[in-house]
Every structure is written in C-alpha cells, then in structure tokens.
C-alpha positions in Angstrom: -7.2 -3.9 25.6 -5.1 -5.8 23.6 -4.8 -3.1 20.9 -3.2 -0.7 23.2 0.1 -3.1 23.9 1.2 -2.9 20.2 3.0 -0.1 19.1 2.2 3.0 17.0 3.4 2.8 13.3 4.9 6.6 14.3 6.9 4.9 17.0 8.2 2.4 14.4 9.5 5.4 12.1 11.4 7.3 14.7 14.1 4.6 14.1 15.5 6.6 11.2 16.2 10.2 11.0 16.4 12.4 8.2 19.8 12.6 5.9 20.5 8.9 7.3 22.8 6.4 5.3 20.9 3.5 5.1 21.3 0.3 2.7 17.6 -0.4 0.8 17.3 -4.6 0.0 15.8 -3.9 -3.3 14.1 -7.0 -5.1 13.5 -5.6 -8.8 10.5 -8.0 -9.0 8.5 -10.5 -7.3 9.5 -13.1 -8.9 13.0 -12.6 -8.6 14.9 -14.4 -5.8 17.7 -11.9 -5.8 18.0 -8.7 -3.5 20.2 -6.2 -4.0 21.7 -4.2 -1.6 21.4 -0.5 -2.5 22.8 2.8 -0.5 19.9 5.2 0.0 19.3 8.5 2.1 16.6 9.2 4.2 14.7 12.0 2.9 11.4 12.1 4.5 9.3 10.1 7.1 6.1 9.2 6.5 2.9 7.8 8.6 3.6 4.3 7.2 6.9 4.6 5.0 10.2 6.0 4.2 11.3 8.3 1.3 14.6 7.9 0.3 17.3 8.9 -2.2 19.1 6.8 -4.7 21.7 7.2 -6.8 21.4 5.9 -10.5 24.2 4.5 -12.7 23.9 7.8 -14.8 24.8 9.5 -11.7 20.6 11.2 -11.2 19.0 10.8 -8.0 15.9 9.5 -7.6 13.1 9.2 -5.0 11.4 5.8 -3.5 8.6 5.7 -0.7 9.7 2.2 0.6 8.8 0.3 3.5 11.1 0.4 6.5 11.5 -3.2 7.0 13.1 -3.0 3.9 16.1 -0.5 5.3 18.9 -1.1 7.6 20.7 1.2 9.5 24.1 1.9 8.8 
C-alpha cells in the first residue's frame, strides 16, 4: 500500500525533545513578507504540533502550539 511508505506524523515529532532551544520563523501575518527569527523552548509535543515558549519584550513568557516546519534545531 502506498499509505504505509509515508511516515507517521509521531515519527516527525520525535525530532525535537522537550526543554530544546530552537529558533521559531514567526510571520506576524499573512500578508507580511517578513519572518522573524525568534528563540523558543520546546515545552510539549503534540500529535500534530509543537508548544513552545517565548520570551516577550516585557520580559513574560508566553505559550504557542506551532507547526514544526516552522522550528529549527539549534
């Protein structure tokens, strides 16, 4: 089958492991051609995404389920 020759969203997440430095490209909107390259912590994995932690200007963290195309490894 040809199903069984692509590989398991689960065996895409095991890439990154918890309390991982990673860099986020962050596009604030669609429209926007501009990414920004943001430092981020792995917090959790999920079925189909990644929660990580970000640190605001004000110095506050803040959580974002993101896809994990979107990180790279550090």
């Amino acid at each position: 089958m040809f199903f069984a020759l692509l590989p398991k969203v689960s065996e895409q997440l095991n890439t990154f492991v918890v309390g991982q430095q990673v860099v986020w490209s962050y596009k604030a909107h669609h429209s926007h051609e501009a990414i920004q390259k943001v430092p981020a912590e792995v917090v959790k994995l999920g079925a189909k995404r990644v929660q990580i932690r970000v640190r605001q200007e004000n110095g506050e963290f803040v959580k974002r389920w993101v896809n994990q195309s979107k990180l790279e490894q550090l």
